[in-house]
C-alpha positions as YAML, in Angstrom:
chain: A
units: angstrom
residues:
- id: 1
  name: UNK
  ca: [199.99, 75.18, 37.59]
- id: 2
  name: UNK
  ca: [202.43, 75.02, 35.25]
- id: 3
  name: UNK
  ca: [204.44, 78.08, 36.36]
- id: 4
  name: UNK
  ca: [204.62, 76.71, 39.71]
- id: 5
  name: UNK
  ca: [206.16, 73.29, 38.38]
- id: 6
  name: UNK
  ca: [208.44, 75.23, 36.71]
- id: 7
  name: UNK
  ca: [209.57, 77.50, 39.66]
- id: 8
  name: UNK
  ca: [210.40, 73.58, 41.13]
- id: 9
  name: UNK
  ca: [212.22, 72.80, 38.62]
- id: 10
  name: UNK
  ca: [214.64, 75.82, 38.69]
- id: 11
  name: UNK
  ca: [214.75, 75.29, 42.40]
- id: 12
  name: UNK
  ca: [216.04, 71.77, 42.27]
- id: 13
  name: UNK
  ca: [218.48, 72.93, 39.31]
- id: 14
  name: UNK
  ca: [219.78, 75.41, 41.96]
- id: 15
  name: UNK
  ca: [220.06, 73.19, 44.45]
- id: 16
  name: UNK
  ca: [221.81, 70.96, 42.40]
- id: 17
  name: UNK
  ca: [224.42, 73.57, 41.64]
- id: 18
  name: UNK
  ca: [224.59, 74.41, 45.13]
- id: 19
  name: UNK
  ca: [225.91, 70.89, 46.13]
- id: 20
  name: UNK
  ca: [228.59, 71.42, 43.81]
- id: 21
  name: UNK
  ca: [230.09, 74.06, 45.55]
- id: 22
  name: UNK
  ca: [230.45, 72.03, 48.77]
- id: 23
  name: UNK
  ca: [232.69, 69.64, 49.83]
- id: 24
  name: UNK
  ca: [231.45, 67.64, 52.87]
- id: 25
  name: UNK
  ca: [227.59, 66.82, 52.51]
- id: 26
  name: UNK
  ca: [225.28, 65.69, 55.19]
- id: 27
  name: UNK
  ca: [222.34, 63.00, 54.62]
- id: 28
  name: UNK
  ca: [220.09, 64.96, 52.75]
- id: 29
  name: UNK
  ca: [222.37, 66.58, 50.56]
- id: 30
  name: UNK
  ca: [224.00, 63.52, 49.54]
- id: 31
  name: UNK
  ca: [220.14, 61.50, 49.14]
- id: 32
  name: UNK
  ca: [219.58, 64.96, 46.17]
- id: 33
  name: UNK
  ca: [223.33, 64.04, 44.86]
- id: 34
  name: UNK
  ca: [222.89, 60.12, 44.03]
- id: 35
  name: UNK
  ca: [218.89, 59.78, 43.72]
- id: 36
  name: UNK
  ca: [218.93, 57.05, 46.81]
- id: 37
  name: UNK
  ca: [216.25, 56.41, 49.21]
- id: 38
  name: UNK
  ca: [217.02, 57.46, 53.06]
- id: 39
  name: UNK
  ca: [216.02, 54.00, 54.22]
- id: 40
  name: UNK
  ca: [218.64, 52.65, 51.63]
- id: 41
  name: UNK
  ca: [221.29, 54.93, 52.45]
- id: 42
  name: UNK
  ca: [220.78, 54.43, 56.44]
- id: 43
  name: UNK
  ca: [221.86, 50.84, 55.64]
- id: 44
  name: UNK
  ca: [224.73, 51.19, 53.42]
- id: 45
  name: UNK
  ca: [225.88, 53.90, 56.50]
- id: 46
  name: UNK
  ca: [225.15, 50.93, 59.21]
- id: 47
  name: UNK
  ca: [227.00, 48.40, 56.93]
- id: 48
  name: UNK
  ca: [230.08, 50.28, 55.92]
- id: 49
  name: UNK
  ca: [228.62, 50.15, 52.24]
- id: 50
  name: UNK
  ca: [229.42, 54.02, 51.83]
- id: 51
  name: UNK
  ca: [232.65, 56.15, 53.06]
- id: 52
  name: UNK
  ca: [230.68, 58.68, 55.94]
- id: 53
  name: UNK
  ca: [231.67, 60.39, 59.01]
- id: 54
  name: UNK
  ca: [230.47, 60.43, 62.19]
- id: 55
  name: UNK
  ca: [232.47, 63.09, 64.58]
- id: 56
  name: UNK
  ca: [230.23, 63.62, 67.11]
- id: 57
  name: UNK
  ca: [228.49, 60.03, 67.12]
- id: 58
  name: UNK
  ca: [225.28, 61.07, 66.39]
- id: 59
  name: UNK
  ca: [225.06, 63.01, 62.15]
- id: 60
  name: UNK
  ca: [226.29, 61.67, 59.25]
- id: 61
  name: UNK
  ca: [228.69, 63.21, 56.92]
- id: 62
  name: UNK
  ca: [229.95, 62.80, 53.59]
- id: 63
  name: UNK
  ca: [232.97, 63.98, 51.73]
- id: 64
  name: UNK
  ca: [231.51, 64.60, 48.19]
- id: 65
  name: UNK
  ca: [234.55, 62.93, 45.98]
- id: 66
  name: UNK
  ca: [234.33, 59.78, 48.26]
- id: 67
  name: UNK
  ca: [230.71, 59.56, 47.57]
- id: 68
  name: UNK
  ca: [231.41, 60.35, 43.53]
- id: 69
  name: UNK
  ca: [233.86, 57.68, 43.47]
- id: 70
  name: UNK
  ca: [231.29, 55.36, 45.27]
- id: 71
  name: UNK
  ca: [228.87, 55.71, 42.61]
- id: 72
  name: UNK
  ca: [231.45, 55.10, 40.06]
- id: 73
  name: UNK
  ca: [232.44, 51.67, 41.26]
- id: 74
  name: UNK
  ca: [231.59, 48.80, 39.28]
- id: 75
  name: UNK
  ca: [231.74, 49.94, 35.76]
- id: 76
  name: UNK
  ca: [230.32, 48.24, 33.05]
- id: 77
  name: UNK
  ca: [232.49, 48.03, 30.25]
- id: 78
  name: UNK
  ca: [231.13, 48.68, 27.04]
- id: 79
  name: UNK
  ca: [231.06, 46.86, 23.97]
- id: 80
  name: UNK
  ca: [233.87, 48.00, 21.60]
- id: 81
  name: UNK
  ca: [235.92, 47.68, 24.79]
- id: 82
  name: UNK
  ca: [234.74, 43.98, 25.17]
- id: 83
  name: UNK
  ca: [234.97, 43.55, 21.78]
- id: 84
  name: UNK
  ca: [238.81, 44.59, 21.97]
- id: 85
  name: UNK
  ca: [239.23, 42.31, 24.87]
- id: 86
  name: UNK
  ca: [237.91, 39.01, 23.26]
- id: 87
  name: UNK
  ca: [240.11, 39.68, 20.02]
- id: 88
  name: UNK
  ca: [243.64, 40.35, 22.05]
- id: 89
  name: UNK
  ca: [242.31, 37.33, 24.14]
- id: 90
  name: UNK
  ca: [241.56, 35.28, 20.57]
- id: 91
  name: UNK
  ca: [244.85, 36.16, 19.06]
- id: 92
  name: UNK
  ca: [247.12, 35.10, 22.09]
- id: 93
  name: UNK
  ca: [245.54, 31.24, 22.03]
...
């Protein structure tokens, strides 16, 4: 048993290197590339809450830096950078 969860582990490792080679992704390449649910990525595609593509109306696509810089939105600043922040804010009061 523990040679086959190996083998799945090498297989997703593949897979993973696989989806670096490409540059437009459809669904379920892009659900192995951020760890999302489909449900939960159906609805950001239905809201406009993800960059996708839709040329013939009907599958989804995904250009793979769009989606990259889509999971890099937001970023939490960490705390020597906040620390930096409150001491140029301190200093010009």
């Amino acid at each position: 048993m523990d040679i086959l969860k190996e083998l799945v582990v090498k297989l997703e490792n593949i897979e993973a290197l696989l989806l670096t080679q490409k540059n437009v992704l459809n669904v379920s390449e892009v659900l192995l590339l951020t760890g999302l649910s489909k449900s939960y990525m159906y609805k950001l595609t239905s809201t406009g809450g993800i960059p996708c593509y839709k040329p013939q109306g009907k599958q989804i696509f995904f250009k793979k830096d769009e989606v990259e810089s889509w999971l890099l939105q937001n970023r939490k600043a960490t705390n020597k950078e906040l620390d930096a922040l409150a001491s140029t804010y301190t200093t010009l009061k």
